[in-house]
N, C-alpha and C positions, 0 to 999 in steps of 0.2 A: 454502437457498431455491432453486427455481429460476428458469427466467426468468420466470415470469409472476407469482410471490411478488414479485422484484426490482422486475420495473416499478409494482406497486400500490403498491411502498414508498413507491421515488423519487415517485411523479407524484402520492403524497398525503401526503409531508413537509412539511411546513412550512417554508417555503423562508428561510433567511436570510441577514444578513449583519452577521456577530460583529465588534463594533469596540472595542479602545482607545482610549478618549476620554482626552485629556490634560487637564487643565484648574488652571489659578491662580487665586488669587482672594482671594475672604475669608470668615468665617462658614462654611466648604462644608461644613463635617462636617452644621449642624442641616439645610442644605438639601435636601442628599443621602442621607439616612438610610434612605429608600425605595430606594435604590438598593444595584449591588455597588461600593460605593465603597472603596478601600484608598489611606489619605491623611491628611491633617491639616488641620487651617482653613484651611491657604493653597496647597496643593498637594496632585495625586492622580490617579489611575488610574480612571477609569469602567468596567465589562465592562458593553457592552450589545449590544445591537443597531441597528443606524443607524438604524431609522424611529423612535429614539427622542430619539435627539441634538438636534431640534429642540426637544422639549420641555422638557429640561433646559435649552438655552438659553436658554428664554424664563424656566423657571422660577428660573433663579439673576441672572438681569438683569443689573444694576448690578455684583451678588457679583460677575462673571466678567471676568477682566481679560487670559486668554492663554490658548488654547486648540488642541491639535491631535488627530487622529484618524488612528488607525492601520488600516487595512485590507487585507485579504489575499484576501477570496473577495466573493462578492457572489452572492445569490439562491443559496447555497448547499442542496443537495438530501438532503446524506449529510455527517454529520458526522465527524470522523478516531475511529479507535478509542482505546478507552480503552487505552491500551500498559500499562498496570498488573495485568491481567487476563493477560496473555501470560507463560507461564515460561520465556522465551527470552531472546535477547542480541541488542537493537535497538540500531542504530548512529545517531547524528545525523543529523540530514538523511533521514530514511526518512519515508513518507507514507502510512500504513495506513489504510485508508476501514473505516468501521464495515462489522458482517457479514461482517467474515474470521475463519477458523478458525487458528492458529498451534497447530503441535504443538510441545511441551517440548522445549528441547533445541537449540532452533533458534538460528540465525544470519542475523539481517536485515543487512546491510552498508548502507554509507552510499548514499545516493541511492536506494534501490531503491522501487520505488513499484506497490501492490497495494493493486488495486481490490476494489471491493464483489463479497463471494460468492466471492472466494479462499478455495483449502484449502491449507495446505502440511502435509505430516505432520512427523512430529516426528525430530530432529537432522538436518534440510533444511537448506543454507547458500544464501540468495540473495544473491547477489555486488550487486557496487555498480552502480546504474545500472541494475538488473535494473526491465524491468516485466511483473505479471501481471495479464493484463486481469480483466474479469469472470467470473467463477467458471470459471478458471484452476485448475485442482486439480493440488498436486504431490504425491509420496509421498515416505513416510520414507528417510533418509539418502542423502537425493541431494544433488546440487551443479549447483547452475544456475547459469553463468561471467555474466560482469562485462557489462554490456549489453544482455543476451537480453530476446526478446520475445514473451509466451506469450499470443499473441491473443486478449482479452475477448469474450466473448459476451455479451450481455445482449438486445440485437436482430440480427437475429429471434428471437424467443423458440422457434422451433422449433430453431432450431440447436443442434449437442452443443459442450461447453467442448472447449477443451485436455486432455488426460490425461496426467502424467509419471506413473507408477506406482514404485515403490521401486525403490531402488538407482542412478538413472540421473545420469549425470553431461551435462550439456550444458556446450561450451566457450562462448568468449566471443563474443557478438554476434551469435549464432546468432538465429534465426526458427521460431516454431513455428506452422503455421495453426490456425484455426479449427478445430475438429474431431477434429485429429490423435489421434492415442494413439500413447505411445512405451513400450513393453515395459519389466518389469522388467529392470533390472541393461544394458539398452542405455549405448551412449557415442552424443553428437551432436558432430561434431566444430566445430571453432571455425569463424564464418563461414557455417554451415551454414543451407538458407532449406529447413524439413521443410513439404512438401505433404502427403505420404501416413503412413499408420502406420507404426510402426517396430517389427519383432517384439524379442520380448524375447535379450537378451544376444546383442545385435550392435552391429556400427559403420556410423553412416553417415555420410556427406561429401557438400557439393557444392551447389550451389545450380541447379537443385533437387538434397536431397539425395540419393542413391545407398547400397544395398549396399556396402562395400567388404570387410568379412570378417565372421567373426564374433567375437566377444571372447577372446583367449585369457590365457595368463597377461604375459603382456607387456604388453596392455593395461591386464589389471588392478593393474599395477603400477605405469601410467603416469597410471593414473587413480584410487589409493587416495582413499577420504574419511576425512579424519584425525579420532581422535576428540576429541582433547585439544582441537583449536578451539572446539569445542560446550561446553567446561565452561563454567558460569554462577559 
C-alpha cells in the first residue's frame, strides 16, 4: 500500500476497543451463549468489545456477582498481525500492526515494534527495541542493531519511506530519516543520526552521519551476518 491506500484504511477502520471481561456468577454458560464466552456456570473470560460490557451487565443481573475488565488499546484503528502467517522467528514482546510484509527467514527480537506498511526481506534480523515506522522497507539479509529507528511515513502521504536495500547492517541506536535510502551491502555505524542517502558498500558515522571509508574486508568481517541465527 502506499500512503494514500494506508490513510483510507486507517480513517475507515472500524475503530475499537478489544476487552477481557472477567466475570463470576451463576447460570453464565445459558446466559452467555451469544457471546465468546470460555468458562463454566460460575466463572470465565468474555472476548468483547467494551461498548458491549454494559449490555451484558444488565443482561446477566442478579447472575453476576464479581466482575473485572482487562484493556490494552482503546479506539484502536489497526489491528496487530496475525504472527501465524509469518515463516520467521518472533520474539516475546514484539508488536507487528497488520499490513506488514515479513520475509522467511527472518529474526524479530524482543521489543522491536513495526508499523503498518512495513517491508523487511527475508533472513533480516531486527534487534530488540528496533522500531520501523510506517512503510519502512528493509532488504534481505541485513541486520538492524538494538534500538534503531527507521522513520514511518504515512503523513504527508507525498513523502518517500525509509529504504535499507540488501545486505546492510545498521549498529545500535542509529536514526534513519524520512526519505533516506541506504545502499546495498552499506554499514551504518552505532549512534549514527542518517540525513542524506548513503551509496552502496560504504561506511558511515556521526550525527549527522559522514563518509568515513568504504567497506573493505576488515569491515566485512566485523560486520558478518550469521546464518545459523535465522534457522526456524
Amino acid at each position: 500500500m502506499d500512503s494514500y491506500q494506508l490513510i483510507d484504511y486507517i480513517s475507515n477502520s472500524v475503530k475499537k476497543t478489544p476487552v477481557k471481561f472477567y466475570v463470576q456468577g451463576e447460570d453464565l454458560n445459558e446466559s452467555l451463549n451469544d457471546y465468546d464466552y470460555f468458562g463454566d456456570d460460575n466463572s470465565g473470560i468474555i472476548f468483547c468489545d467494551y461498548n458491549e460490557v454494559e449490555a451484558i451487565k444488565t443482561k446477566l443481573g442478579d447472575k453476576l456477582s464479581k466482575e473485572r475488565i482487562e484493556m490494552d488499546r482503546k479506539n484502536s484503528a489497526i489491528p496487530l498481525a496475525d504472527y501465524s502467517k509469518y515463516n520467521a522467528r518472533i520474539e516475546p514482546g514484539v508488536y507487528i500492526r497488520d499490513q506488514v510484509e515479513i520475509g522467511d527467514g527472518c529474526v524479530i527480537m524482543m521489543g522491536a515494534v513495526i508499523n503498518i506498511g512495513a517491508k523487511i526481506g527475508e533472513n533480516t534480523m531486527i534487534d530488540m527495541n528496533t522500531v520501523l515506522g510506517g512503510r519502512a522497507t528493509v532488504g534481505n539479509n541485513c541486520h538492524i542493531g538494538a534500538g534503531t529507528v527507521l522513520a514511518g511515513v504515512i503523513e504527508p502521504p507525498s513523502a518517500d519511506p525509509v529504504i535499507v536495500e540488501d545486505d546492510v547492517l545498521i549498529g545500535a541506536n542509529a536514526v534513519v530519516l524520512e526519505g533516506v535510502k541506504i545502499g546495498r551491502g552499506a554499514v551504518i555505524a552505532a549512534g549514527s543520526i542518517v540525513i542524506d542517502d548513503v551509496p552502496a558498500d560504504s561506511v558511515y558515522a556521526g550525527a549527522p552521519a559522514k563518509k568515513i571509508k568504504d567497506v573493505d574486508d576488515k569491515t566485512k568481517q566485523k560486520t558478518e551476518v550469521v546464518a545459523s541465527l535465522r534457522k526456524l
